[in-house]
N, C-alpha and C positions, 0 to 999 in steps of 0.2 A: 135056526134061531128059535127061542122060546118064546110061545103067543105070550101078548102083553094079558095081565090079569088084571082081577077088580082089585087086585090086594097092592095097596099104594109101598110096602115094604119093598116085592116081587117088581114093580115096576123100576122104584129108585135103582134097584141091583142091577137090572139090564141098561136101565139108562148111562150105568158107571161101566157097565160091560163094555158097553157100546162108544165107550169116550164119551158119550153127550155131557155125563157130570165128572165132578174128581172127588176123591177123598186122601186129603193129603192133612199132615200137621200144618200149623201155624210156621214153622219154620220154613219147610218146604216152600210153602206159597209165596212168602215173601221172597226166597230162592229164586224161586219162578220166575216172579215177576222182575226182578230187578236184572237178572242172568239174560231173562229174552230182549230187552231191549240194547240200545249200541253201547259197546264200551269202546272207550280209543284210550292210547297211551300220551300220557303229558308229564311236563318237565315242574315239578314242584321244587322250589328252594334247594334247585340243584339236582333232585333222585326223581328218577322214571316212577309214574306211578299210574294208575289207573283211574278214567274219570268215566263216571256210568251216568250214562247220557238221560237217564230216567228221571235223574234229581235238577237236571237243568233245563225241563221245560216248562211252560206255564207263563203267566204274566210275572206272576214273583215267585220266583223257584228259589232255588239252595245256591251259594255264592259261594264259592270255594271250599274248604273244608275237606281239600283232597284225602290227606293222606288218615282224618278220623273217620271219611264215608269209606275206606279200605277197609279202617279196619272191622265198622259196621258189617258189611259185605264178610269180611271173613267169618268174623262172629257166626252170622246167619246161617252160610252157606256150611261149616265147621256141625253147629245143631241140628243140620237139616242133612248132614249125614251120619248122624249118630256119635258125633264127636261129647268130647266133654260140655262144652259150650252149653247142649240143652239142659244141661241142669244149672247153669248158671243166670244171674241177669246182667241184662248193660248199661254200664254207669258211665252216664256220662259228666263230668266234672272239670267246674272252667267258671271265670270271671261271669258276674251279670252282666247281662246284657251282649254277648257273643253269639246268640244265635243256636242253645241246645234245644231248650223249648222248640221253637220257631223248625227247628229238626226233626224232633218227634212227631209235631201236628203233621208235617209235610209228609214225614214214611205212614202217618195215619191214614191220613186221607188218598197218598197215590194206593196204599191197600184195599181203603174201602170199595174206592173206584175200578181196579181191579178184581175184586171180588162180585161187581154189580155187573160185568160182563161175560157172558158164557162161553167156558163150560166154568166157570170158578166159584161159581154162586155156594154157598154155604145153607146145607140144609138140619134139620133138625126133626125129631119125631114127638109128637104127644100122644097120650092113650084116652081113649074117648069110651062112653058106656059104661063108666065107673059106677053109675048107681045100680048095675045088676048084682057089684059086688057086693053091696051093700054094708062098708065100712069108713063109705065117704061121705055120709049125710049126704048133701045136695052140691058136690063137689062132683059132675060129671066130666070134665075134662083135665089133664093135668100133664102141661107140656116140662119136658125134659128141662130140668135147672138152670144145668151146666151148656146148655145149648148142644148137645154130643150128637155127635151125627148118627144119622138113620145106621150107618157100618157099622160102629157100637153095638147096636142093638143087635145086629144081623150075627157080630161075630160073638155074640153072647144068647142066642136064639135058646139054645139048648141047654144040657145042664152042665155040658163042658164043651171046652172050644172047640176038641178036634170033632164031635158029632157036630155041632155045626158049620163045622168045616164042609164036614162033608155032603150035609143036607145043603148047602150053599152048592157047591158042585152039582151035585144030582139036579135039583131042584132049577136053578138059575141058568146052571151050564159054563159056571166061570171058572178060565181057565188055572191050572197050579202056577203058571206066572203072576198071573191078575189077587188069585188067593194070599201068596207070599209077599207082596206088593202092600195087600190090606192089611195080612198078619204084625207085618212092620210096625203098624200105628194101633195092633193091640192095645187095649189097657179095658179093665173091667168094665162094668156099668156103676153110675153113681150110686148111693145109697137109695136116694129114694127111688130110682127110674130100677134098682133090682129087686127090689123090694114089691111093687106094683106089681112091676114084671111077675112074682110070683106067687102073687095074690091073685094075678089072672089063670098061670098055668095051674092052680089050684084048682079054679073057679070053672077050668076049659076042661078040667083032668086029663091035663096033658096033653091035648090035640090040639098040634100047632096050626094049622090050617082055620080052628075058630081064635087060638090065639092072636093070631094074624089079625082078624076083624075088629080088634080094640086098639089098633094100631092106628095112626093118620104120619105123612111125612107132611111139611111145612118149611117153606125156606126162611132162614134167620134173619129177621130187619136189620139193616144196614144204618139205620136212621145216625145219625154222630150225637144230635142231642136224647137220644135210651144209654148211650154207652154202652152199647151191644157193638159187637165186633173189635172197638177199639173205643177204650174207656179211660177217663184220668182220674187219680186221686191225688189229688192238690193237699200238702203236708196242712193241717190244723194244729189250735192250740193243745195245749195239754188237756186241758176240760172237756171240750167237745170232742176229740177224736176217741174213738175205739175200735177194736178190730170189729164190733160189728159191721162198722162200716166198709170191712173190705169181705168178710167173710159170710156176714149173715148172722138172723137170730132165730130163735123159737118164736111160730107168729099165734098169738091168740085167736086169733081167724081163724086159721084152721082148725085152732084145738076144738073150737064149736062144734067142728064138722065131723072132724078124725072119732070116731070111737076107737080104733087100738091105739092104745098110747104108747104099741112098739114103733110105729112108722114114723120111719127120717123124713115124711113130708111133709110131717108138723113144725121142721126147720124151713124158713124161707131162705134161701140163700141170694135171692135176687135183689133181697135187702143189701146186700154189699157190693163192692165194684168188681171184685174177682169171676163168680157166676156170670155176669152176663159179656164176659168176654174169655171164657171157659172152653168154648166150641171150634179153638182155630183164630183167634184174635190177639190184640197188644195191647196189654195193660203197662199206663204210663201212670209213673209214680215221680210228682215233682217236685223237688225236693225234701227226698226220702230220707235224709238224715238228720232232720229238724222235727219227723215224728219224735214220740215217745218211745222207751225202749222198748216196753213190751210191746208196742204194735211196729218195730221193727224187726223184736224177735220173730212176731207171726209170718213177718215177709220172711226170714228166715227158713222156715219150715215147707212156706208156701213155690221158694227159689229150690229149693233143695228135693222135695218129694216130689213136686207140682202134682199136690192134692190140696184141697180145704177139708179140715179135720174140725169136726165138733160135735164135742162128748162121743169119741172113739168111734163117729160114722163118719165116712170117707169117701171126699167127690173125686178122680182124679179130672184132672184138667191138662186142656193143651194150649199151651198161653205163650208171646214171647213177652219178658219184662223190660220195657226200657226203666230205668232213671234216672234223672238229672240234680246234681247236686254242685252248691256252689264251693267253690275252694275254704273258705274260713268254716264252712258248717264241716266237709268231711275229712278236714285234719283234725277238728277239735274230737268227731268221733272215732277219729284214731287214734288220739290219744288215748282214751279210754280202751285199755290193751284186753280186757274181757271182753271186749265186741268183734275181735278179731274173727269168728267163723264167717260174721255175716261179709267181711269185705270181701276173704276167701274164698263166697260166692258169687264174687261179683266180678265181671269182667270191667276193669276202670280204661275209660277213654279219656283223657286228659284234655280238651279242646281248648286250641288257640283262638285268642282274635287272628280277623284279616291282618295278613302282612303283605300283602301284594297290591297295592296303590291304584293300578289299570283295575283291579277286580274293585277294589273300592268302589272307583266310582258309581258302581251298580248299585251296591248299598250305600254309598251316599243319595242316588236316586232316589231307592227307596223312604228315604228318613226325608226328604225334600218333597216327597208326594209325587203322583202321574197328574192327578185333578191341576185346573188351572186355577192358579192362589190368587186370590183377590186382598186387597189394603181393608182394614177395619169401616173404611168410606164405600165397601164394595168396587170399589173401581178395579181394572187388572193389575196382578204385579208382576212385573216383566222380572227374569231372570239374569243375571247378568252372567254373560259364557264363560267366567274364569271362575264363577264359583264353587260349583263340582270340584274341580281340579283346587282350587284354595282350602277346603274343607278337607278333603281327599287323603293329600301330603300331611294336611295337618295333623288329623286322627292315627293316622300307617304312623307316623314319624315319631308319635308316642311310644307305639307299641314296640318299636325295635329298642331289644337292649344297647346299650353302649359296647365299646367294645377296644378295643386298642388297636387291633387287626384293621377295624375299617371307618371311616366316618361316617354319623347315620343318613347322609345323601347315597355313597356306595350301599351302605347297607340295605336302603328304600329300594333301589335304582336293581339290584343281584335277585331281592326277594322279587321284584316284578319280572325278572326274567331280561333285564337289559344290560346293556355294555355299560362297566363301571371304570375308564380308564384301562390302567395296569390291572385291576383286580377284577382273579376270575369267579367263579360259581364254589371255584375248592375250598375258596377263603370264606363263603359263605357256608358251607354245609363244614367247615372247620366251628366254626362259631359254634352255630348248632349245635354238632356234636358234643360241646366243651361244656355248652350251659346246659344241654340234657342231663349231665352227669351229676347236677345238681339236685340233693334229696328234695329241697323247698323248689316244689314244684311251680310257682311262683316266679321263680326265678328263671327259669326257663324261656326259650325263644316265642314272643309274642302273646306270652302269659299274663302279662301285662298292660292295661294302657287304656285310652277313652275307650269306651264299649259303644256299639249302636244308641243304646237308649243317652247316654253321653249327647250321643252328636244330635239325634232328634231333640234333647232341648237345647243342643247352639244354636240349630235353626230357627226354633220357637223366639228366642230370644232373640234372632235374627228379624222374624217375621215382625213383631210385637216392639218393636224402636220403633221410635219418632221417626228418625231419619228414613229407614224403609218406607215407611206411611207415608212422610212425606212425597218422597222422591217415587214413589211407587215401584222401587224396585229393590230386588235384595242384592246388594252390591259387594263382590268377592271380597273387600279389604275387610267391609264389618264384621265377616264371619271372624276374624282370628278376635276380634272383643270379644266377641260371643260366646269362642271357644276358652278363651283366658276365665269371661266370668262364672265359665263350669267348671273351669278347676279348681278354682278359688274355692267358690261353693260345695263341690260336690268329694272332693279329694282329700281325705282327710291324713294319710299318710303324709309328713314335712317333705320327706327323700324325693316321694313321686311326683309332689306335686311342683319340686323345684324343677327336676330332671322335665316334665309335662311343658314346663313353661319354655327351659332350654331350648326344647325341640320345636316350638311355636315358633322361637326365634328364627329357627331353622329353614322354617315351612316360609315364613312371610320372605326370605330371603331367594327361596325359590319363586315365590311368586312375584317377586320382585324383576327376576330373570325373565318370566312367563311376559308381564307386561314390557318389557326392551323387546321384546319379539314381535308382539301384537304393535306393538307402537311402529316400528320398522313397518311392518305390512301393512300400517294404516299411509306413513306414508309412501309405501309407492303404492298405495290405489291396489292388491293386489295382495289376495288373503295368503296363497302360498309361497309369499317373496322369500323369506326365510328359509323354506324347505327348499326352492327352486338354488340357492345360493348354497345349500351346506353341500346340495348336490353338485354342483360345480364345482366346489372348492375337491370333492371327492374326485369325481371324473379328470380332476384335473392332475392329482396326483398321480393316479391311474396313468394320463396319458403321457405323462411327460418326461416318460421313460420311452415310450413305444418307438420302431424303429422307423414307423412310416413319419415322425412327426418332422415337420420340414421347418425351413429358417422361418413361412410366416408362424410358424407355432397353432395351426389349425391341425386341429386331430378328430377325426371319424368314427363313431363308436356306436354299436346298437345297442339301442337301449330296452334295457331289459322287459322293463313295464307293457310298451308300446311295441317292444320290435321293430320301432323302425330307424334309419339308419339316421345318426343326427352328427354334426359340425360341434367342434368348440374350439374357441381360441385358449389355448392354454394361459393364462396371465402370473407371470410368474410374484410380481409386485404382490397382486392379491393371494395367493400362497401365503408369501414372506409376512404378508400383515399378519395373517391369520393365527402361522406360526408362533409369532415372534405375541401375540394375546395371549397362546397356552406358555408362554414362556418357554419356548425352546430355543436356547441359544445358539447350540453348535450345530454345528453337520451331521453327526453321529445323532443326535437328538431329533432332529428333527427325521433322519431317515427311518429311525425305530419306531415315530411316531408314524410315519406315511406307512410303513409295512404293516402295525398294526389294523391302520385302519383296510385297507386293502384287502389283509386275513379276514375282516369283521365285514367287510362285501361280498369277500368269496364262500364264505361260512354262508351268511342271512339270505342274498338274493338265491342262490340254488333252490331256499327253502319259500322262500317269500319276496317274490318278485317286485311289490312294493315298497316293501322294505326303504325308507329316507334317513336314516343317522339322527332324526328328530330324539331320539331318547338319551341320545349322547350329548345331556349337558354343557359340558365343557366345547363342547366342536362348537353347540348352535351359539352358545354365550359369545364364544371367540366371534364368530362370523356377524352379529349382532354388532358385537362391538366397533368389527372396522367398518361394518356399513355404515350404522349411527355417528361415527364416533371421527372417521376419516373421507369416506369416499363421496359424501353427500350433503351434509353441511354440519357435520360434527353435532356429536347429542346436544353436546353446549349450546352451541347455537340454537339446535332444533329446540332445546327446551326454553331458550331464552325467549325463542320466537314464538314459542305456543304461549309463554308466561307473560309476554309481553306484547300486548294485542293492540298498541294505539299507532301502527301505521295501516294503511290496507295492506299491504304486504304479506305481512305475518297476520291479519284476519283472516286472509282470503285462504292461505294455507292452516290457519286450525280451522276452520268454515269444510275445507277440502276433505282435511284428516277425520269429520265428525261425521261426516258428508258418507268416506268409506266405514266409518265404523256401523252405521247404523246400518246403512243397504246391503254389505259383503261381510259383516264382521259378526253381527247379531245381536250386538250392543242396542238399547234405548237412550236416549237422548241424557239422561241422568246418571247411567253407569259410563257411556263416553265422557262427560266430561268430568265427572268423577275420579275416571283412569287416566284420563291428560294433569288433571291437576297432580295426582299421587305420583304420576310421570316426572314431572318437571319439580320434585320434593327430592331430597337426601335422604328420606327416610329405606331404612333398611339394604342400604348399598351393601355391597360384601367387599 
């Protein structure tokens, strides 16, 4: 091994010899980082796709977005093998409020963070001792622009590559795999860092060993508000923006200083956002097609060379470009058919809203807050347990186009991944593929529909009523007001806004199901009474075929969950109700219905041994309804007798039902009786 020297160049090399550090492009690294952690395989809207475990952890991580983080990942992985991609940027383009932005901070930050752990750190070199040259006035140090790492310099030491090729060899002792490795991420040295550069080998006559001593390495701040490493440039007005601001100017500063008025270091370049994320970083450009044209052209030149050129001196740079652009700004610049090169350079990812209802709910979370919400009086506001789920349907129920192939409950119910009846996954990824084919991107599956920022203010609007204040709580029915008075408001399109309301209709009739459920297992005392019953009504079709089952109709099954060995009475009556709810008249009907289900146990439990039939609608509605409705005192009744509270009777049983709601159910005393009244209403029956 080669003794460590005083010479901080000679050390970086061995430290990269030795693994301790890396010199890799900006693609690579992201590569890296995203490639090393887990990927598993998952079922997106029908097609196997790949989900990288790196973007889903954290308190608030990345919420679905499967098949655009793909294509992210390919992108990266495509540049960071010399594909065409590096010369491109990635544009990402999709409705406000879907979560692009919200995308880029997150690959910002899992990089930074990645980069602040060794061996990935990013380092940089400056040249110190400049007043012996004596053409810098009182400018003694002057670190590297473009942030370019210490190997830059190393593979530019000499007056051509291959001598320092080979004094790197000699010298270092690095092997011709380790050399061919650096050779890869060749590219010159900037203007002004070659220019220095040889104003020293002037200054040394040539002897690199004193050239060496006006060297220093230095690792790059990571800081997120310098905009070193990963920096943004937020689109401005016409007036204010210029490409100074991405490239840099001539600084009067140094002109004090500079006596030759040949040197490129009389240009600052750290005056723009491009330099200080030059060295192996991501520059985020948002909403890139609301600049001006000419500081769209510069991105132009800037995607395409990845150099910053001014007045014919040339930085190269290693940068990846994300962008994020909304629908209405990057058609209208495509209309504009002279601007065609700059698309041409751009890799376009089209991103959807959430369409899948279960992931929802996460992001409905998020727009809800983790903090505990307090009433305008400070006191707490409790949350009422059907709200998530009320909001949830509501938002996903927009975003699904219509369709003739499926109704938007099927359509809801396939894009979450659950059994929709007769209809399988084919008829969903049929849809899809039919409204992909469509040019008005818009038009397409989930391109449409309340966005996040949408639902954060139903909530606000939620939070901010009387009635919530009141009552201290945010109660599931109010949000569909909430959400009606943003469409109104905020939706200015006639078409969407009618189709928006449609689907509202839609969502409150779901939740209208939700509570017949919740109301059942208020009363029997007994939060799983539902799931306990749709499972029997399954086990039972299951069993009563079986060859062991005798004339009492007790049949023995081990259950899957528990494994252990359990009894049931086959009840053929409660079958026949259940049936006879989905409307199955015949024999034949009813037997294609039992087979289905059977296939939809033998399929699920293999995989998930939990697994309860809870997502299949129609089964839990049915089973709801002859519990409620026939085996136990008819909803009639039950709602007559919660509506009608003047004997003790019917007190002692709403007293009962409020009793489970609060201690088993997670209901407060305002969203219970809240949900008993809206109970015992006609409103929104199907």
């Amino acid at each position: 091994m080669v003794e460590t020297t005083q010479n901080p160049l000679h050390n970086h090399l061995l430290a990269l010899k030795n693994g301790e550090r890396v010199f890799e492009n900006a693609f690579e690294g992201i590569t890296r980082m995203i490639l090393s952690d887990e990927i598993e395989k998952v079922v997106a809207n029908g097609r196997t796709t790949y989900d990288f475990k790196i973007f889903r952890r954290g308190k608030k991580h990345i919420i679905g977005l499967y098949d655009e983080i793909n294509s992210f990942v390919s992108y990266v992985k495509d540049a960071a093998e010399g594909g065409s991609s590096k010369e491109m940027a990635y544009v990402l383009v999709g409705e406000p409020g879907n979560g692009k932005t919200f995308f880029v901070e997150y690959v910002s930050r899992l990089y930074r963070e990645f980069l602040a752990q060794d061996p990935n750190h990013k380092y940089t070199f400056r040249f110190k001792g400049l007043e012996k040259i004596g053409t810098y006035g009182k400018i003694t140090t002057i670190e590297s622009q473009t942030y370019e790492d210490p190997c830059i310099l190393a593979m530019n030491l000499l007056e051509t590559p291959e001598q320092s090729r080979e004094y790197l060899a000699r010298k270092i002792g690095l092997s011709d795999e380790q050399l061919d490795g650096m050779w890869e991420n060749y590219r010159p040295l900037g203007a002004c860092s070659s220019y220095i550069w040889n104003d020293i080998r002037t200054h040394c006559q040539g002897k690199i060993t004193d050239m060496l001593g006006f060297v220093e390495v230095v690792p790059v701040p990571l800081n997120e508000s310098l905009g070193t490493i990963t920096g943004k440039y937020p689109a401005k007005d016409k007036i204010t923006s210029s490409a100074v601001d991405l490239l840099g100017e001539e600084s009067i500063q140094r002109l004090l200083h500079i006596t030759d008025t040949n040197n490129p270091y009389r240009f600052d370049l750290r005056r723009g956002a491009l330099a200080r994320v030059a060295g192996g970083g991501i520059h985020f450009s948002d909403e890139m097609f609301k600049n001006k044209k000419d500081l769209v052209q510069v991105y132009l030149g800037v995607i395409q060379n990845r150099t910053i050129e001014i007045d014919g001196f040339k930085w190269p740079i290693d940068t990846l470009i994300i962008a994020t652009s909304n629908n209405s700004e990057f058609n209208r610049f495509l209309a504009e058919k002279e601007e065609a090169p700059i698309v041409d350079r751009c890799r376009i990812s089209y991103i959807s809203h959430n369409t899948n209802y279960k992931l929802q709910t996460e992001l409905t979370q998020y727009a809800i807050g983790s903090e505990t919400k307090t009433t305008l009086m400070r006191e707490e506001l409790h949350q009422d347990p059907n709200l998530n789920y009320a909001a949830s349907t509501a938002v996903v129920l927009s975003r699904l186009p219509h369709s003739e192939k499926l109704t938007p409950i099927e359509t809801m119910k396939l894009a979450a991944g659950e059994v929709a009846g007769e209809k399988s996954i084919k008829a969903l990824a049929e849809v899809i593929d039919t409204l992909s084919q469509d040019t008005d991107i818009t038009n397409r599956f989930g391109q449409k529909g309340l966005g996040q920022r949408n639902l954060g203010r139903a909530i606000q609007l939620l939070v901010e009523s009387s009635e919530t204040n009141e009552g201290r709580c945010m109660f599931a029915y109010d949000v569909f007001k909430a959400i009606e008075r943003v469409i109104l408001d905020y939706v200015n399109e006639p078409n969407d806004r009618a189709k928006f309301l449609a689907d509202l209709k839609v969502a409150r009739g779901l939740y209208r199901e939700r509570i017949m459920t919740e109301m059942f297992n208020a009363y029997m005392d007994e939060p799983q009474a539902i799931r306990k019953d749709v499972m029997n009504y399954v086990n039972m079709i299951i069993g009563i075929d079986a060859e062991q089952l005798g004339p009492d109709k007790m049949w023995k099954y081990k259950d899957p969950q528990t494994g252990e060995l359990k009894a049931l009475k086959v009840d053929e009556r409660f079958i026949r109700s259940i049936e006879e709810r989905l409307e199955l008249k015949t024999d034949e009907q009813r037997e294609t219905f039992r087979t289905s289900i059977r296939k939809i146990y033998g399929q699920k439990i293999s995989l998930d041994p939990n697994y309860d039939f809870m997502d299949n609608l129609e089964l839990v509605k049915a089973v709801t309804d002859v519990r409620l409705k026939s085996d136990i005192a008819g909803a009639g009744s039950l709602i007559g007798a919660l509506a009608n509270r003047t004997n003790e009777e019917n007190q002692k049983l709403y007293d009962r039902m409020v009793d489970t709601m609060l201690n088993k159910l997670g209901y407060c005393r305002t969203c219970a009786q809240k949900t008993i009244e809206y109970f015992c209403t006609q409103e929104d029956e199907s």
